[in-house]
C-alpha positions as CSV (number, residue, x, y, z in Angstrom):
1,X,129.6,8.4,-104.6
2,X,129.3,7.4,-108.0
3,X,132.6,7.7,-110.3
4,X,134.1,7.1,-113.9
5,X,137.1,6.9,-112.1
6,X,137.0,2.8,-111.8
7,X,140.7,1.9,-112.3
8,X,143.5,2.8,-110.0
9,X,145.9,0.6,-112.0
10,X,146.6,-2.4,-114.7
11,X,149.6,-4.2,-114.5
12,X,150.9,-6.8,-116.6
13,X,153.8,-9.1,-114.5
14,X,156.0,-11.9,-116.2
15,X,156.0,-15.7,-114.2
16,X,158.5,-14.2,-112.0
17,X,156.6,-11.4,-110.8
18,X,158.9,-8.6,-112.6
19,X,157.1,-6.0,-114.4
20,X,156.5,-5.6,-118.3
21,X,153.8,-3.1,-117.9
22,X,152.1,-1.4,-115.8
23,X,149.8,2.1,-115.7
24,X,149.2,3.6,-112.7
25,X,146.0,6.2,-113.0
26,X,145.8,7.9,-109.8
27,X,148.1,8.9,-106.7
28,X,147.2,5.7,-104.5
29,X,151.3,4.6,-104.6
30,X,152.8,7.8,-106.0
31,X,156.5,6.8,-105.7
32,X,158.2,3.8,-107.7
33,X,159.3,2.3,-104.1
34,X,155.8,1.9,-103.7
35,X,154.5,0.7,-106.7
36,X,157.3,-2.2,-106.4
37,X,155.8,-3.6,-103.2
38,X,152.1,-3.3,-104.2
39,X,153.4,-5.5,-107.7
40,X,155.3,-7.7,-105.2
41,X,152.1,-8.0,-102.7
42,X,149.9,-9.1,-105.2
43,X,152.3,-11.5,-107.2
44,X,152.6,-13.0,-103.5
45,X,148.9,-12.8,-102.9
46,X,147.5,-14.4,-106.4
47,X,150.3,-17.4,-106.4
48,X,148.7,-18.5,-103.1
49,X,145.2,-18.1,-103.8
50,X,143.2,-20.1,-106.7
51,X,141.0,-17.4,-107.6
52,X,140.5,-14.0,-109.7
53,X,139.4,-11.6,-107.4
54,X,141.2,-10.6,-104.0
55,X,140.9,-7.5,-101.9
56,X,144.2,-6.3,-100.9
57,X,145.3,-3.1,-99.5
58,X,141.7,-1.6,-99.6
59,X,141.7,-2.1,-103.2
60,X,139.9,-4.8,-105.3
61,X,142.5,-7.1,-108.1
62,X,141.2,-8.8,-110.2
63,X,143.7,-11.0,-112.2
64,X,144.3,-13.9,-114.6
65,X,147.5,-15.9,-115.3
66,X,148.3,-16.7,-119.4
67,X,150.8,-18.9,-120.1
68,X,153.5,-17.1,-118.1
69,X,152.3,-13.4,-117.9
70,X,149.5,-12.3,-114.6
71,X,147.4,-9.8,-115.7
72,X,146.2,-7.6,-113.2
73,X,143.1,-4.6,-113.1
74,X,143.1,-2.6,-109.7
75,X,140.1,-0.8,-108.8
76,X,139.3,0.9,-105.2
77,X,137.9,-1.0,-102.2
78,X,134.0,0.0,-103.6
79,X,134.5,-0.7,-107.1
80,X,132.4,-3.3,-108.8
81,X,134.1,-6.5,-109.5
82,X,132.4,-7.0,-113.0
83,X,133.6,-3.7,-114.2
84,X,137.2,-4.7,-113.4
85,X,136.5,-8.5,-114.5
86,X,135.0,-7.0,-118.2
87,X,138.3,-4.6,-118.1
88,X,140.7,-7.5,-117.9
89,X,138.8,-9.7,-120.1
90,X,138.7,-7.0,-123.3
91,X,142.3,-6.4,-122.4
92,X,143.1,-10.4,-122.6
93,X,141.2,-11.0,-126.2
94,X,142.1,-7.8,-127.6
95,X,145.9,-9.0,-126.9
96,X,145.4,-12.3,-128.5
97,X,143.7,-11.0,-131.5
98,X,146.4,-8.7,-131.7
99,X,149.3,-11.0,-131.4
100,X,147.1,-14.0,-133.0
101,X,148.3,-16.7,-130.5
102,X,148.5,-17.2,-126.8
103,X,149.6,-14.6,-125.3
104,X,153.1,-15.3,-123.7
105,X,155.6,-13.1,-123.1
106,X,158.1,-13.4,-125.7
107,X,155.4,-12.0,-128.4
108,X,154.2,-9.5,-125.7
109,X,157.7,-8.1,-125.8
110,X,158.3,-8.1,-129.1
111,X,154.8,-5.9,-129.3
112,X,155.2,-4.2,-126.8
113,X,153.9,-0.7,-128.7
114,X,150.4,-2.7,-129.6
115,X,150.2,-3.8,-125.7
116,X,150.4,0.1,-125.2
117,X,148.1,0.6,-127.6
118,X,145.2,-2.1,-126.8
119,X,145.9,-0.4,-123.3
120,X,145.2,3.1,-124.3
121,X,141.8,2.1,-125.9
122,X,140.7,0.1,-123.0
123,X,141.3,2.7,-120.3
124,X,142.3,6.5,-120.6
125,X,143.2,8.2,-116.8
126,X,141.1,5.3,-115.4
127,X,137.9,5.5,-117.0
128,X,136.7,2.5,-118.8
129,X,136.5,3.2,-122.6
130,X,136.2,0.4,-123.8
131,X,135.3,-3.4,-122.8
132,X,134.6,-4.9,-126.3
133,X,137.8,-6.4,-127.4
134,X,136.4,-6.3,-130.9
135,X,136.0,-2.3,-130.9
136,X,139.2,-2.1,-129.6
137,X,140.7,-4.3,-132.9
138,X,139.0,-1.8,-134.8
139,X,140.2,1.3,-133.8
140,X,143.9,-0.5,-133.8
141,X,143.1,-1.0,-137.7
142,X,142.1,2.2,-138.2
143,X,145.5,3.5,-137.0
């Protein structure tokens, strides 16, 4: 069944696997005990495999690595991998427009409110808003 509902979660770990952000948009892990092992599974689960996608869980990550942050789009077992894939890409360039450089995660936590922000535009209660990094500069400007 068809849904606008395509992201369970985006999560943004550090090179050690500790979280600096994460958004959780539905009641798949509904306690914090269980949100720390998911972020621990898939830390695990993307530093031994090479690639971007993985199914874990019944759920579909997608995720890239940037310097020394993993960014990470969940989306249920169904869910179409380009969806997630355009998600994490508009949330990547729309973070290094924002902090104009690479995005590491000293300048991530020092903009921490703008990472919330670039967030917010991208995805609101999982549904995709947005996946055009450079609609989602513009509406940062207009605020």
């Amino acid at each position: 069944e068809p849904s606008l509902f395509t992201v369970k979660a985006l999560l943004i770990l550090d090179s050690r696997g500790q979280r600096l952000l994460a958004k959780y948009y539905d009641g798949t892990f509904p306690t914090a005990k269980e949100r720390a092992a998911f972020e621990r599974s898939i830390f695990s689960q993307s530093q031994r495999t090479g690639g971007e996608i993985a199914c874990l869980e019944g759920l579909t990550v997608v995720y890239r690595s940037s310097v020394d942050l993993f960014f990470y789009v969940v989306g249920g077992c169904q869910e179409n991998e380009l969806m997630l894939l355009a998600v994490l890409t508009c949330l990547l360039d729309a973070l290094g427009h924002l902090l104009r450089k690479e995005v590491e995660k000293r300048w991530l936590l020092d903009n921490m409110e703008g990472t919330f922000l670039v967030v917010d535009e991208i995805v609101d209660r999982g549904v995709i808003l947005e996946s055009d990094p450079q609609q989602v500069i513009q509406r940062l400007s207009l605020r």
